[in-house]
VODO-279535 format. One record per residue (C-alpha): x, y, z. Coordinates in steps of 0.2 Angstrom, whole numbers, padded with zeros to 4 digits, always signed. Example, Ala and Ser with C-alpha at 12.3 -4.5 7.8 and 13.67 -1.06 7.14 Angstrom:
BEGIN
+0062-0022+0039;+0068-0005+0036;
// end
This chain:
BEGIN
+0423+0548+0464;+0410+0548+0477;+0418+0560+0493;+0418+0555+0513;+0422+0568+0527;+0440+0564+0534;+0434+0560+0553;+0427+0577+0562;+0438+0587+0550;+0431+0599+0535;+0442+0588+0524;+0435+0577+0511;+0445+0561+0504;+0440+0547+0489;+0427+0535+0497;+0442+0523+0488;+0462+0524+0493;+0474+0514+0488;+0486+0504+0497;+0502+0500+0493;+0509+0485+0504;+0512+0477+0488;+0522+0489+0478;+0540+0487+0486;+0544+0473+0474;+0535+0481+0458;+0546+0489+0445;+0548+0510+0443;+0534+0510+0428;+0522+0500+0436;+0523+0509+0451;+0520+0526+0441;+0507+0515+0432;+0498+0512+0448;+0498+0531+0453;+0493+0537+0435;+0477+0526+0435;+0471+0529+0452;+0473+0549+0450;+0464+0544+0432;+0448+0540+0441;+0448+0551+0454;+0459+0544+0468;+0471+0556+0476;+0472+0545+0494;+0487+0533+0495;+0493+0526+0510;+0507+0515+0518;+0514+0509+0531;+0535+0508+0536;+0533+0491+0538;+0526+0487+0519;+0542+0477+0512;+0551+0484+0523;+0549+0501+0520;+0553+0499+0499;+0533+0503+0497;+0538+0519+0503;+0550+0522+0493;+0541+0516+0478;+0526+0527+0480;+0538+0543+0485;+0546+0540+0467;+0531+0535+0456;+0524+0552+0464;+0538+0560+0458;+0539+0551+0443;+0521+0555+0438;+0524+0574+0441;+0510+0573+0453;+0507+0592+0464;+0508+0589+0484;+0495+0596+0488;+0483+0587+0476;+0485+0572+0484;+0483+0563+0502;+0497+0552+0508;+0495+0542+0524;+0508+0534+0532;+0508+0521+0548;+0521+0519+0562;+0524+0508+0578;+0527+0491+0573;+0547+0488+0572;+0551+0471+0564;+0566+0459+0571;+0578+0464+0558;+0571+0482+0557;+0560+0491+0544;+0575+0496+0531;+0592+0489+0532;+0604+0499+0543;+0589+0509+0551;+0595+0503+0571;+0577+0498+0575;+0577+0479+0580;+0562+0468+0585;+0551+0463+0584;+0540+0474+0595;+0527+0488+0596;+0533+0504+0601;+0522+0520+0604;+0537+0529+0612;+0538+0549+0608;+0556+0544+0601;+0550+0530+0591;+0533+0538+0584;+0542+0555+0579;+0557+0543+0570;+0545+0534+0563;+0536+0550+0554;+0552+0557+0549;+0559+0541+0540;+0543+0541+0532;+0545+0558+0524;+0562+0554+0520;+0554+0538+0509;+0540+0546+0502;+0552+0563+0497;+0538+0574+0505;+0540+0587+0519;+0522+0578+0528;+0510+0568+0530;+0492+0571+0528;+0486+0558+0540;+0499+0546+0551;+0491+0532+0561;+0496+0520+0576;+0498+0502+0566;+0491+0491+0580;+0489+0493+0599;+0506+0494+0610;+0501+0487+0628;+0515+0498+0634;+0508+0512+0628;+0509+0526+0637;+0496+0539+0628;+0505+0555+0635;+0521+0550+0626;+0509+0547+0611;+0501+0565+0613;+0517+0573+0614;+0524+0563+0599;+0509+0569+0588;+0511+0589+0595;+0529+0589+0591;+0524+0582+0574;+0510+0594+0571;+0517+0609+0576;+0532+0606+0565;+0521+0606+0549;+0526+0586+0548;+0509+0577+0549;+0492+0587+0548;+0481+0574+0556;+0481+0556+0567;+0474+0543+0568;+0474+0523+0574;+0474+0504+0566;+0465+0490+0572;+0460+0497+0589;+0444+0494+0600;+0433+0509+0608;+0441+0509+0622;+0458+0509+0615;+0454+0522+0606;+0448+0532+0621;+0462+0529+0629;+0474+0538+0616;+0461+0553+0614;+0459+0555+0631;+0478+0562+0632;+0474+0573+0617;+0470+0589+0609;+0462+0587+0594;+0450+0572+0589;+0458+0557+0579;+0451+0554+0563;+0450+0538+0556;+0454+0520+0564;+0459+0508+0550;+0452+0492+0552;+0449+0475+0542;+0432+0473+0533;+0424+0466+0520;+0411+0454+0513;+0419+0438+0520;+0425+0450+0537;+0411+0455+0543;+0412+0455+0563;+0408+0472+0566;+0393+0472+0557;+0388+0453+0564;+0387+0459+0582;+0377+0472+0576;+0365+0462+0570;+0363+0447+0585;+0361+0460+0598;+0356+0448+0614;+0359+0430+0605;+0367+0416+0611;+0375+0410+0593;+0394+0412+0586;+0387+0431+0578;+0385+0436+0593;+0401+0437+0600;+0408+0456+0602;+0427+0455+0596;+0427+0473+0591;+0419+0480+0606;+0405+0489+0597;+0417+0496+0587;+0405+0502+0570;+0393+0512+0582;+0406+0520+0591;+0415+0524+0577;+0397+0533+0570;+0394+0542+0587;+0414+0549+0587;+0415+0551+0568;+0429+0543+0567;+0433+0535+0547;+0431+0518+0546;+0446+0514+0534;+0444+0494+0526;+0459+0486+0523;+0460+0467+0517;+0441+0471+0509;+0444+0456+0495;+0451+0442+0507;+0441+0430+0519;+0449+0428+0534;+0465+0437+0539;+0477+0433+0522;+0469+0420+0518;+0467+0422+0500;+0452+0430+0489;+0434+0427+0488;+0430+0432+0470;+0430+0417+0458;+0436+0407+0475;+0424+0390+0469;+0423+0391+0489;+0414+0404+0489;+0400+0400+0474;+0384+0407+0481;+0391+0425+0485;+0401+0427+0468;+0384+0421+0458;+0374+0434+0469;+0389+0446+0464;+0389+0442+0446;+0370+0444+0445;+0372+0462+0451;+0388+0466+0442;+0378+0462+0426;+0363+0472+0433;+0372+0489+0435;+0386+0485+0420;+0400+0485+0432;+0412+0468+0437;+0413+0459+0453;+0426+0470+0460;+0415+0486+0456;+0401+0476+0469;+0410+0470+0481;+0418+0489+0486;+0400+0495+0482;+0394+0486+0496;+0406+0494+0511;+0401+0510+0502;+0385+0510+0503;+0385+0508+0522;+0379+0526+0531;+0396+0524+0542;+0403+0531+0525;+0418+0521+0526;+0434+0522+0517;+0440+0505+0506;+0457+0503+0504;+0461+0493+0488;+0478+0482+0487;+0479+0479+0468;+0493+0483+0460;+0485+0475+0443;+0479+0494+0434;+0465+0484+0427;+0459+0476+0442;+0460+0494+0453;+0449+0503+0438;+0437+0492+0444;+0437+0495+0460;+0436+0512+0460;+0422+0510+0446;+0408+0515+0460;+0401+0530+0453;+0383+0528+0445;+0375+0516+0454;+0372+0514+0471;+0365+0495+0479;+0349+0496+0487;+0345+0491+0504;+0338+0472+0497;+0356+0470+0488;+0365+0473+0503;+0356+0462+0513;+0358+0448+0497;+0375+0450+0496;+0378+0449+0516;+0366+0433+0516;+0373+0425+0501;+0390+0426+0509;+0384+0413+0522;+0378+0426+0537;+0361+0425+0545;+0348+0435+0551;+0342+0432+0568;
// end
């Protein structure tokens, strides 16, 4: 499985990770199923969120580790905090909503019913899940020291924040964050949009991430895509959507080019971008995933990318 550098850090993760918002409702052997198949083609990266069903993803991903027999320290979990739903996270947890919460209390409660889901003594990576407005960073900074320096969670990082939100949490820190965790994919393609329509007039050209793929380069900061198989936000999928004909035919071309599937292509093509970019894949369908993290072998040239981005219905100004 091809390698990317974990933010600034000397640490190395799968270019794939899987996500497990979906397995809260799954059954014990298909959980473990799930695990077995990823650590199968390489994937040691899984991550969550306390919000994913509730916080039963957690638990789900705890056990299956458990279940699979899996070593601690062969694998990377990440976990997410600071969303609290209106009837709380888990059942009889006291936390009611619905709000963000960056407080030092709320973060470092957070991390530790996360532990307590996922039966492991810490975390390899925690994130903020979404901005809090009410933020105040050195509440954040002393949550993530108190954390650290009790062995909880080794590295931070953010979800679905702009440059200067990010700055504004680093600047009360010690240590750099590592990745920011952001939607993108072939039909989500903002970020590389305003890139592209530098000093246009046109819809592209409008800057709702605040530059956030070059600034994310320039920092080193991961570039985690979640959603990377939906158009819009939840929406539904784009492969074999009849909607969406002229990018699957320009993906099945290629799939049948390099002996791969749809699936394989479309997480080939955030890969192959130089921010080296982390995909986080969704499906809990063992088939489906191997062919995800089928990448290895190939690589798309620059012509391909540029097919795919077009076929999907961008343009190039």
């Amino acid at each position: 499985m091809k390698q990317v550098r974990l933010g600034n850090t000397d640490t190395f993760v799968p270019a794939v990770a899987v996500g497990v918002m979906r397995l809260g409702d799954k059954p014990a052997a298909q959980a473990q199923a799930v695990v077995e198949n990823a650590l199968a083609h390489d994937v040691n990266f899984f991550d969550t969120a306390d919000i994913y069903a509730q916080g039963r993803s957690s638990i789900k991903l705890g056990q299956a580790l458990q279940d699979a027999g899996v070593e601690r320290d062969k694998i990377f979990i990440q976990s997410k905090g600071g969303i609290i739903l209106a009837n709380g996270q888990v059942d009889g947890d006291g936390w009611q909503g619905p709000r963000y919460d960056f407080s030092k209390s709320h973060l470092i409660a957070a991390a530790e019913a996360e532990l307590k889901r996922l039966q492991t003594d810490y975390l390899d990576v925690f994130l903020l899940h979404r901005p809090d407005t009410l933020m105040d960073p050195e509440q954040v900074a002393a949550a993530f020291r108190e954390l650290k320096d009790a062995g909880k969670v080794k590295h931070f990082g953010v979800s679905n924040m702009n440059p200067w939100q990010v700055e504004l949490v680093q600047a009360a820190l010690d240590e750099q964050l590592v990745a920011n965790q952001l939607q993108f994919g072939i039909m989500h393609t903002g970020m590389i949009d305003a890139d592209l329509h530098v000093n246009m007039t046109d819809a592209a050209a409008t800057n709702r991430d605040g530059g956030i793929l070059a600034y994310s380069r320039v920092k080193h900061m991961t570039i985690q895509a979640w959603s990377p198989f939906q158009y819009g936000v939840f929406q539904g999928p784009f492969i074999d959507n009849p909607e969406f004909a002229d990018v699957n035919a320009k993906l099945q071309d290629l799939a049948d080019k390099y002996g791969v599937t749809k699936n394989t292509i479309a997480v080939a093509f955030i890969t192959k971008h130089p921010a080296n970019m982390q995909v986080v894949i969704g499906s809990m369908t063992v088939d489906r995933a191997a062919e995800m993290m089928a990448i290895d072998g190939f690589e798309l040239t620059n012509q391909e990318w540029y097919d795919i981005y077009l076929a999907a219905g961008n343009l190039l100004p």
